[in-house]
matplotlib code that plots the C-alpha trace (Angstrom):
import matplotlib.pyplot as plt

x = [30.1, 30.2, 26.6, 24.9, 26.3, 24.6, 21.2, 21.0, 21.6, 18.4, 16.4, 16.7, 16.2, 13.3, 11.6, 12.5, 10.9, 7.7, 7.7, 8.3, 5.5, 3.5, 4.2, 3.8, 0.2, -0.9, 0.4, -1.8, -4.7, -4.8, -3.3, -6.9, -7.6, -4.5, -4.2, -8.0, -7.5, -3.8, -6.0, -8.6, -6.1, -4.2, -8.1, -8.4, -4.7, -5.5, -8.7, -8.1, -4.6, -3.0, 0.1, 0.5, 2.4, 6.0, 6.4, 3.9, 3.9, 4.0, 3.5, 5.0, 5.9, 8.9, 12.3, 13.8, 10.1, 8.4, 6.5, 9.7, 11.0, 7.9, 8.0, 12.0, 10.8, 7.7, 10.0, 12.5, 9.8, 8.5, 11.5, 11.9, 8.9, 10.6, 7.8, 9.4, 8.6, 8.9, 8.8, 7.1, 7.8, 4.7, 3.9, 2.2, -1.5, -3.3, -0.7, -1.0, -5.2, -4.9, -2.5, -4.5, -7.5, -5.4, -3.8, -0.4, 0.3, -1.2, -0.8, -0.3, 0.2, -2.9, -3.6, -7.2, -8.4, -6.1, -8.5, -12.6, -13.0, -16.6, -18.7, -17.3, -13.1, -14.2, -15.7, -12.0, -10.1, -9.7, -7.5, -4.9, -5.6, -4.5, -0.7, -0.1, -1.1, 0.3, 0.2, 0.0, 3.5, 2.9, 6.0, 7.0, 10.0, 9.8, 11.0, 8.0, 6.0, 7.5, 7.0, 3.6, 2.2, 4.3, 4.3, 3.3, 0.7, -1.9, -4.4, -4.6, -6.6, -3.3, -1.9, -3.6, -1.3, 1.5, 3.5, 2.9, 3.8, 1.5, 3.3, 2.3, -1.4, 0.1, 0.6, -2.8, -1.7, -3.4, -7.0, -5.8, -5.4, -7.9, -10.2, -9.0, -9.0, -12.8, -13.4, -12.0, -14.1, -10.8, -10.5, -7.1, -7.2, -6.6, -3.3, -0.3, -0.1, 2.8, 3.1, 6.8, 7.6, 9.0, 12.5, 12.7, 9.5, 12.2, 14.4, 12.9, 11.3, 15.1, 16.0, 12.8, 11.3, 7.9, 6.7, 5.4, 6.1, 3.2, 3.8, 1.2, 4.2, 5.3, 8.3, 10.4, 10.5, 14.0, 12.5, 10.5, 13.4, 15.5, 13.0, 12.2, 15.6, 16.4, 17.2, 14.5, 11.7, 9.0, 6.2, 2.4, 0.1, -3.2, -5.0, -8.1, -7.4, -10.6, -13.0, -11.3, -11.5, -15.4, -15.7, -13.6, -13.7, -10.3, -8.9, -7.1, -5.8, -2.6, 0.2, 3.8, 5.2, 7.5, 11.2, 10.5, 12.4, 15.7, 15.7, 19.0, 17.6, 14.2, 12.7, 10.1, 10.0, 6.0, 3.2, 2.3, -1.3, -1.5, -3.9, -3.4, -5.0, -4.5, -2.3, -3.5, -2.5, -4.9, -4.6, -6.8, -9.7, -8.4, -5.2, -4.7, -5.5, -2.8, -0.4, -2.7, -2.5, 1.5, 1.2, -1.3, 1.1, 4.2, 2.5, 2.0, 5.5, 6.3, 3.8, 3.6, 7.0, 5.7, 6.0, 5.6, 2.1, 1.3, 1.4, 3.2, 1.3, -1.8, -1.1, -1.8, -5.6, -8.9, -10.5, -10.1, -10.7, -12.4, -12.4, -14.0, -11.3, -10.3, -10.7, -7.4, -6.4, -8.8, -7.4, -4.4, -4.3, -6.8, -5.2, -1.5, -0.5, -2.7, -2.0, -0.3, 1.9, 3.4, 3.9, 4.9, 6.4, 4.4, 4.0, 2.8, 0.5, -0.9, -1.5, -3.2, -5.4, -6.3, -6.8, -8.6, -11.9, -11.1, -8.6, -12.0, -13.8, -11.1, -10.8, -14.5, -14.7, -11.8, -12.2, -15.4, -13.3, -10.3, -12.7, -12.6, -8.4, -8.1, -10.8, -9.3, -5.6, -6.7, -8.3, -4.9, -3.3, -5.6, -5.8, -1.7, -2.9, -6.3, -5.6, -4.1, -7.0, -8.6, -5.9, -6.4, -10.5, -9.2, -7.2, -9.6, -12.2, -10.4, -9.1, -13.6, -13.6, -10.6, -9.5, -7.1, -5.0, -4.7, -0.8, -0.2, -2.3, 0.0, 3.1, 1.3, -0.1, 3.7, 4.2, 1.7, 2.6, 6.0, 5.2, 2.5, 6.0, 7.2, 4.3, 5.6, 3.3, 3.0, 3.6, 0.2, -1.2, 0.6, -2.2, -3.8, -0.5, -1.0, -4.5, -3.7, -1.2, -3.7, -6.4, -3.4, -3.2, -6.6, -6.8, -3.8, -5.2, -8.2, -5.9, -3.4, -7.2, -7.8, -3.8, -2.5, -0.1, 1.6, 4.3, 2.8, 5.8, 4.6, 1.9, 2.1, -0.1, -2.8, -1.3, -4.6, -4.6, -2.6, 0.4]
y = [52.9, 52.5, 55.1, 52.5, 50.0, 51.2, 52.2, 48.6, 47.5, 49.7, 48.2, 45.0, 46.1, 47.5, 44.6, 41.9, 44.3, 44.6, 40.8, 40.5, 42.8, 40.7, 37.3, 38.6, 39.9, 36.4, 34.3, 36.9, 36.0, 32.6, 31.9, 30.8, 28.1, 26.9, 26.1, 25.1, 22.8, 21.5, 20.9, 18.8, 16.8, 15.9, 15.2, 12.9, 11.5, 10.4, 9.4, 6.8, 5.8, 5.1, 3.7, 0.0, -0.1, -0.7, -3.9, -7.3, -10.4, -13.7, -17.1, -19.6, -23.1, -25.4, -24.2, -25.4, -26.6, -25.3, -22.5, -21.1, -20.8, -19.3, -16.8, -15.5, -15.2, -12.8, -11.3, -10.4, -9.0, -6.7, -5.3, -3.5, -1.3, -0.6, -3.4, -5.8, -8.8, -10.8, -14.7, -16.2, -20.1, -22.5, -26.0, -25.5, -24.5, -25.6, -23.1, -20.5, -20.7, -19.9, -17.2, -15.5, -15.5, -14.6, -11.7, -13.7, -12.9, -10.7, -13.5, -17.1, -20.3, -22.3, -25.3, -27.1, -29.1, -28.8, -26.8, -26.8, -23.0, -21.5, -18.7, -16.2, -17.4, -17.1, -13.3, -12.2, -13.6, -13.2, -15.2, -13.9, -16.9, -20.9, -20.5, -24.1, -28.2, -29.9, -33.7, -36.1, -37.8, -41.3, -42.8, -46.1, -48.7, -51.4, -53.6, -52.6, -53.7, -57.2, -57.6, -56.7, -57.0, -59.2, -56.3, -52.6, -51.3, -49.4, -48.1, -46.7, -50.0, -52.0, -49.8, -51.1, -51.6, -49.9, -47.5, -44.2, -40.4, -37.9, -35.1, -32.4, -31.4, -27.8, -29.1, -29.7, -33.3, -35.5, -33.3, -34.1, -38.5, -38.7, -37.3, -40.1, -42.6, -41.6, -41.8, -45.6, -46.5, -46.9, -45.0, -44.2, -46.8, -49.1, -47.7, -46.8, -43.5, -41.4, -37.1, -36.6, -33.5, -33.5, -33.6, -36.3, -37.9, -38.5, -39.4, -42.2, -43.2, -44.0, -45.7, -48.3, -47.1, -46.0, -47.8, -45.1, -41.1, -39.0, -35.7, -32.6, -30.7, -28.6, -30.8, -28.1, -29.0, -30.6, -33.8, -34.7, -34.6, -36.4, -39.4, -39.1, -40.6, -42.4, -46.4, -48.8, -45.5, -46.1, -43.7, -45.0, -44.1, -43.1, -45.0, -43.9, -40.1, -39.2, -40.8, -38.8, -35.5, -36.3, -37.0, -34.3, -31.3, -29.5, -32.4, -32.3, -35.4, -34.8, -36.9, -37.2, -37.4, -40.4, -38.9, -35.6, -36.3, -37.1, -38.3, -39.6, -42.3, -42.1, -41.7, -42.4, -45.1, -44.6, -41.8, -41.8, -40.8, -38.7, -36.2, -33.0, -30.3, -26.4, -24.1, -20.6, -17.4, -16.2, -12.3, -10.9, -8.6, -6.0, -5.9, -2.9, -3.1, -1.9, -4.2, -7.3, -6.0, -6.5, -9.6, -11.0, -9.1, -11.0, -14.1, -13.7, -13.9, -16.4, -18.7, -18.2, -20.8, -24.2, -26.9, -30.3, -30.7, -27.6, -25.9, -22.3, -19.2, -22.3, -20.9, -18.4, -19.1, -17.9, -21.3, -24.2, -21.7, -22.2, -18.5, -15.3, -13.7, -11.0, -8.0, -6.6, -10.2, -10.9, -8.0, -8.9, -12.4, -12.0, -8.6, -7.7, -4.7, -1.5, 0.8, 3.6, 1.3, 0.1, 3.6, 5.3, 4.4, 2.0, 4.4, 7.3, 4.9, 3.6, 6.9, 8.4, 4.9, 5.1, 9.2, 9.4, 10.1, 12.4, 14.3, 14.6, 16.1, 18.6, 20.1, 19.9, 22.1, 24.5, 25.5, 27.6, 29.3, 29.6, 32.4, 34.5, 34.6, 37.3, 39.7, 39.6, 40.0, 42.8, 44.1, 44.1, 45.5, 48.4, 48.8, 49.8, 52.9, 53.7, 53.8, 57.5, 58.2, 59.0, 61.2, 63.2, 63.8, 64.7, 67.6, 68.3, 68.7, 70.8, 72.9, 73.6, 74.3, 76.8, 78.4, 80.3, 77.5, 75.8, 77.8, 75.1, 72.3, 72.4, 71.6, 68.4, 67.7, 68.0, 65.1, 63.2, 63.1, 62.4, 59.4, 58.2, 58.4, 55.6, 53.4, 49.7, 48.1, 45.6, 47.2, 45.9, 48.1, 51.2, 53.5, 53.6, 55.4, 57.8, 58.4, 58.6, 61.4, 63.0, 63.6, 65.1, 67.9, 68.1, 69.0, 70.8, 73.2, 74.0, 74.9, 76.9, 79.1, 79.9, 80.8, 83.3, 84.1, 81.0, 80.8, 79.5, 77.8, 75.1, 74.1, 71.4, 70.9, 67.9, 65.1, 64.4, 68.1, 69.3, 71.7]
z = [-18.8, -15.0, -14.9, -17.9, -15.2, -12.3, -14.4, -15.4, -11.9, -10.6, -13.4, -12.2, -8.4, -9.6, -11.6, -8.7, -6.3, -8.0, -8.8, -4.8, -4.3, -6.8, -5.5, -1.3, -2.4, -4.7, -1.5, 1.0, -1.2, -2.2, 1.6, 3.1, 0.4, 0.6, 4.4, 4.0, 1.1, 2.8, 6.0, 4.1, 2.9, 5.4, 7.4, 4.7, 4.7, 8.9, 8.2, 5.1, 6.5, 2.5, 3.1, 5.1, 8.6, 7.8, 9.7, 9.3, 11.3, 8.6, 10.8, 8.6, 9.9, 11.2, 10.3, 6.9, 6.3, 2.7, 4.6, 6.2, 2.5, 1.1, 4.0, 3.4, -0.2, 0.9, 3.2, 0.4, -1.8, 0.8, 1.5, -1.8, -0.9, 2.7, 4.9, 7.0, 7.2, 10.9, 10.0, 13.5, 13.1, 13.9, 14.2, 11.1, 9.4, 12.5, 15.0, 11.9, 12.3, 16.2, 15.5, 13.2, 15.3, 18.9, 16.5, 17.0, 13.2, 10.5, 7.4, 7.6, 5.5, 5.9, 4.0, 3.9, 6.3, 8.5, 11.1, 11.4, 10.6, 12.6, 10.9, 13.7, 12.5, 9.1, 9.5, 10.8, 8.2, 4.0, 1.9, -0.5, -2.9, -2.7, -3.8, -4.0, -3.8, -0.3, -1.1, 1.4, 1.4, 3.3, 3.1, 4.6, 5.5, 2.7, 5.2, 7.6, 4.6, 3.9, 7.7, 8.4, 5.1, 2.9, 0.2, -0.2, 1.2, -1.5, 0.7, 4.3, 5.2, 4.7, 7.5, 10.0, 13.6, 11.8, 14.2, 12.0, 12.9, 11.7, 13.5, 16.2, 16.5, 15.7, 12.3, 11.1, 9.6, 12.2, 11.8, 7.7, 8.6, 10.8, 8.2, 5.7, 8.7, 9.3, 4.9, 5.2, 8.6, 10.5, 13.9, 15.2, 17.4, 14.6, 14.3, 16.7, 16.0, 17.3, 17.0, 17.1, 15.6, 11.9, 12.5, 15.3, 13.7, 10.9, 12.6, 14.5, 11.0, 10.1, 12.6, 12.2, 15.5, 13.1, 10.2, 8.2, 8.3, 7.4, 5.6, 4.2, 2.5, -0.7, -2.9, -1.6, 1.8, 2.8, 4.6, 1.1, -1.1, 1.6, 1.9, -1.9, -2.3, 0.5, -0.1, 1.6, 1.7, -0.3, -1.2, -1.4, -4.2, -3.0, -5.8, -4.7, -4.9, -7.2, -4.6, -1.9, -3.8, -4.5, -0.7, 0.4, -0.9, 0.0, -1.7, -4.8, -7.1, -8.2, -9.7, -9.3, -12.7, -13.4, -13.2, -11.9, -8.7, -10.4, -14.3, -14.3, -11.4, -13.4, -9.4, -8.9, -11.7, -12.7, -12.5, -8.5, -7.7, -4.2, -2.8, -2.0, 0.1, -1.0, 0.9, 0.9, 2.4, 5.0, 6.7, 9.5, 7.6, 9.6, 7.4, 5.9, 2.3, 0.5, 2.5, 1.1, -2.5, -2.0, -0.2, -3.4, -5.6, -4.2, -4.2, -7.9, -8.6, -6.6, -7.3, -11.5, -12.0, -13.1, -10.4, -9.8, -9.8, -11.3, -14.7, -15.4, -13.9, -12.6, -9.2, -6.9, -7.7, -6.4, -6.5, -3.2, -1.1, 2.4, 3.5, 1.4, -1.3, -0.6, -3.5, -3.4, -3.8, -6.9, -8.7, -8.0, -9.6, -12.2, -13.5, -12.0, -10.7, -10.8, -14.2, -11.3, -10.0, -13.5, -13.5, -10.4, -7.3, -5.2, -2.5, -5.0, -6.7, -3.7, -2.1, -5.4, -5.9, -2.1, -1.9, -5.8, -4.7, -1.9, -4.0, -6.6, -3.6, -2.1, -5.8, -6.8, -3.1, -4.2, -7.8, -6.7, -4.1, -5.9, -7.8, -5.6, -5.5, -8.5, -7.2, -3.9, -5.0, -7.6, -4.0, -2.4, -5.0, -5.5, -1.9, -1.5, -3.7, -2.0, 1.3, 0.2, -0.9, 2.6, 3.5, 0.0, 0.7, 3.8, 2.9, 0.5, 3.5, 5.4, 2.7, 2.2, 6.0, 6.6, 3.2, 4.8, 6.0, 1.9, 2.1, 5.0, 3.4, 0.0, 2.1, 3.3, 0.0, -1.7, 1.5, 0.4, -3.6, -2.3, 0.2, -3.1, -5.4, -3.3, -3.8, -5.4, -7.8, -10.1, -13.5, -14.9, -12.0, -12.2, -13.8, -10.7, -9.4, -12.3, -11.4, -8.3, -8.8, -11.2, -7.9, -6.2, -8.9, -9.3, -5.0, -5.3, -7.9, -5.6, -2.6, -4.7, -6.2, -2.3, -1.3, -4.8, -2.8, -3.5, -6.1, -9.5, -10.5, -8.1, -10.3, -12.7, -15.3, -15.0, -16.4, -19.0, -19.9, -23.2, -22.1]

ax = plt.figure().add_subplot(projection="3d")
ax.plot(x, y, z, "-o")
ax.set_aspect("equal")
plt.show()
């Protein structure tokens, strides 16, 4: 029992050690490719840079404002693939534009109009899409209106001498009114127009120190949907809103339904008419790529819900826009995420989508050489056998040269058979052992001719010869 033990034990030393032997001489041989094709691929990993930087710079807006929402949402969705997301507050789209263009930020909320964009700012930037309508919110003290006016005002010509805030410069609203000042042949002088900032702009609006408060916001932001229901604020229609689109092209006609704001109250109490310019999401066109595609990706899913003034999955779109698409962005919107990423982790899919056609080079480069791996492993195999083979024609050569010494030279051929018994091969290889211990016999049959004096009891037969 315990000698079947031990027997079985040896068998298995023995198979593991020619697997060993096996495995040592594949690595040996397909080595080379190997560290040529890892070295390829990690050329082509530095050169194509596949996965985005882990943190990006988002300039938003004011706090609390609808941008500074937006961007904690972005922020969120980010996150989940391990990118963070800095949130740099602004003044708004106008501050965004200059940060863009100073490389203050790497993405921005930008909505149109709000900024004269030159050929050179447009070449550095791409836009992610227009993710929503900004309307113009002009809202004003009814008691302002009885006193000025005797009744509400309809169109910006009925403003004139009010005391209206259109906010900091920053915030691209007075480029916005003094576009619709210019459309209706007023100049600003015709108005006392003040650029508190939005919260003390508000503020002062309250208090009756400014007639009219001038906004270019999302519904979400706080300030709207304070003012929205705020007793003795009114909201004008822009009645006009089709001619201003016509005339102006980043503007958009939109309506404010009647209830939307709060049906119990049925506010507002009829259909309002306001413009509205398109907010996009603008990057630097040195972004890397793969961070846009998550960027348009995010934006998808947070700009699909129905709004206000827009229907379900309306927005983000890839019309409105002032600055060039961006593809990533297109394929985004137009077709969701890539097939891989459905599929895979986005940082496998990304690195695969981004590394395809260099992957299809390094392996169209290494299936030739990886031909020559079994030739050059039989080689090695072969070679743990032949290299006994010089010291055999050896023997053999001096044995021709000095018969007299073949007594001597048997005693270093029975070394050499015994050194060759220890040879470890693969089983699929071990003939050439065989045939290697054949030639032994064969040169020890020619020494043992030119020494009879040699016992012939140390003579084995040829292992292809019949006994």
């Amino acid at each position: 029992m315990c000698r079947a033990g031990h027997a079985k034990v040896a068998d298995v030393t023995r198979s593991l050690r020619y697997t060993l032997v096996s495995l040592r001489e594949l690595l040996v041989s397909a080595g080379p490719l190997v560290l040529i094709t890892i070295g390829l691929l990690v050329a082509a990993y530095l050169w194509l840079e596949p996965n985005p930087p882990k943190r990006v710079v988002l300039a938003t807006g004011p706090e609390n404002g609808a941008y500074d929402r937006f961007g904690q949402a972005y922020a969120q969705a980010l996150a989940r693939h391990g990118i963070t997301v800095e949130l740099r507050s602004s003044e708004g789209a106008a501050d965004n534009l200059l940060l863009l263009s100073e490389g203050g930020a790497d993405l921005a909320f930008v909505q149109g109009g709000s900024g004269a964009l030159g050929p050179e700012a447009q070449a550095q930037l791409v836009s992610l899409g227009s993710l929503f309508v900004e309307p113009l919110w002009l809202f004003y003290r009814e008691d302002s209106a009885r006193r000025l006016k005797g009744g509400p005002p309809t169109a910006l010509t009925d403003l004139k001498g009010w005391r209206v805030n259109v906010g900091t410069p920053g915030s691209g609203v007075p480029q916005l009114f003094r576009r619709l000042l210019e459309a209706n042949r007023l100049s600003p002088a015709d108005l006392q127009l003040q650029q508190l900032e939005q919260t003390p702009g508000t503020m002062a609006f309250l208090d009756g120190e400014v007639d009219a408060v001038v906004f270019a916001s999302a519904p979400e932001a706080m300030m709207v949907q304070m003012l929205l229901q705020t007793p003795g604020v009114r909201l004008m229609p822009f009645t006009q809103a089709q001619a201003y689109a016509r005339r102006l092209g980043f503007l958009t006609p939109v309506t404010l339904p009647q209830g939307v704001v709060d049906l119990a109250k049925n506010l507002p109490a009829r259909d309002v008419p306001l413009v509205a310019s398109t907010t996009s999401l603008l990057a630097r066109a040195d972004t890397h790529p793969a961070l846009l595609q998550l960027m348009a990706q995010a934006a998808v899913e947070l700009h699909n819900p129905p709004g206000w003034f827009n229907r379900a999955r309306e927005y983000p779109s890839v019309e409105h826009g002032e600055v060039p698409l961006a593809p990533e962005a297109e394929r985004a919107i137009r077709s969701g995420p890539p097939l891989l990423q459905r599929y895979l982790p986005f940082w496998l899919a990304n690195l695969v989508e981004r590394m395809w056609l260099s992957l299809g080079l390094i392996i169209a480069l290494a299936l030739p050489l990886s031909r020559v791996i079994p030739p050059l492993y039989t080689f090695r195999i072969r070679r743990r056998v032949f290299i006994w083979y010089a010291e055999l024609r050896d023997i053999e050569e001096r044995a021709e040269q000095a018969p007299e010494q073949s007594a001597a030279l048997v005693t270093e051929l029975d070394a050499l058979e015994h050194r060759a018994e220890k040879i470890t091969l693969p089983l699929a290889y071990t003939d050439e052992l065989y045939t290697l211990r054949q030639h032994i016999h064969v040169v020890r049959k020619k020494l043992l001719r030119h020494a009879p004096d040699t016992p012939s009891t140390d003579v084995l037969e040829p292992l292809n010869e019949p006994r």
